[in-house]
Steps between C-alpha positions, in 0.01 A plus 500: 500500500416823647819650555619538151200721329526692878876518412385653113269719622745666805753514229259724230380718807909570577552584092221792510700691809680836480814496695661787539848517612767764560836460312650362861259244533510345130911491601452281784219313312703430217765398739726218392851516557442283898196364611288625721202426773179699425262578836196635436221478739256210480214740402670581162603145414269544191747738285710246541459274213476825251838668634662164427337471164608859397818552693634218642507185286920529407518294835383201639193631799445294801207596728411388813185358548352371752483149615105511526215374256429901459873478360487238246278713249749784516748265414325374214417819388868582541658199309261629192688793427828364537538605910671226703389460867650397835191387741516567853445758748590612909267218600540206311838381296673852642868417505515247220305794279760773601794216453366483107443842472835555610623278230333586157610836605859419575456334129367831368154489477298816619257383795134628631415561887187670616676610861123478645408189324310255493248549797655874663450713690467743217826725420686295772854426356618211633878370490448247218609712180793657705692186585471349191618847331761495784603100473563556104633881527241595220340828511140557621273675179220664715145481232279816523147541396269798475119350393331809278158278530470145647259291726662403811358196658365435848790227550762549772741637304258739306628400172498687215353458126582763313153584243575393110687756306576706816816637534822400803707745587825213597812641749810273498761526766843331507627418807863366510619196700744741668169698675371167676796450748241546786214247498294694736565881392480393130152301565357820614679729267368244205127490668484931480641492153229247339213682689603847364567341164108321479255721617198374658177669290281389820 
């Protein structure tokens, strides 16, 4: 009963943003001709309903969520603007989440992996997004964010909620399935690119 006027509400706060994005960026936002697995970090997971809204909705979105009872009201707050979700996470339904993931983006769907999700260490990228990028040879779409104002909340992750009518600056990077030939070196590569690309206000 709760999650749907929650749901509303997140989705009104998300219309009154002002993203701004570089010519680059709204290219591999608009993206369409392959699909492709978005990582963004856990603390920006918020954006992520409005860049689908605005940018994304040619192609079927699954996100990963997790398995927990923190998980189910994303997932219902998800499935009310048309986002699909996979549930699961490194601790609990692990490989059979990565098997689907691997799947609906085999079948050309887009996918959703925060690297340092769902519990952290913050900014940790763990392997997750790269072998399922790697199993279905899809290219990696690194997700930027630059906060102009926002509170950040005292939660492990120090997640971010960017102030009504405030504006994003959003960075977009395309990494081809070519560049992730080397799980380690690309894990770390990946994990330097996403922190330059988000900057931490605190």
């Amino acid at each position: 009963m709760l999650a749907q006027p929650v749901g509303w509400l997140l989705r009104l706060w998300g219309a009154t943003l002002r993203f701004e994005v570089s010519p680059e960026t709204l290219k591999n936002l608009t993206k369409t001709d392959e699909a492709v697995a978005f990582a963004l970090w856990h603390n920006r997971l918020f954006l992520s309903p409005e860049v689908f809204r605005r940018y994304r909705q040619a192609r079927p979105f699954y996100g990963l969520v997790s398995a927990s009872k923190d998980g189910a009201w994303l997932d219902l707050v998800y499935s009310l603007i048309g986002m699909r979700t996979i549930r699961g996470s490194s601790s609990r339904f692990g490989r059979e989440a990565v098997t689907a993931l691997v799947t609906v983006l085999k079948a050309g769907n887009d996918i959703g992996v925060t690297p340092d999700g769902p519990r952290g260490p913050v900014y940790e990228f763990k392997a997750g997004c790269l072998i399922v990028a790697r199993r279905a040879q899809a290219p990696i779409l690194l997700f930027g964010s630059e906060f102009i104002s926002a509170w950040q909340l005292k939660s492990w992750d120090r997640f971010y909620l960017p102030k009504p009518f405030s504006r994003v600056r959003l960075t977009c990077e395309l990494v081809p399935y070519a560049e992730l030939s080397d799980r380690n070196d690309s894990a770390q590569k990946l994990r330097a690119r996403l922190l330059a690309m988000n900057p931490d206000n605190n």
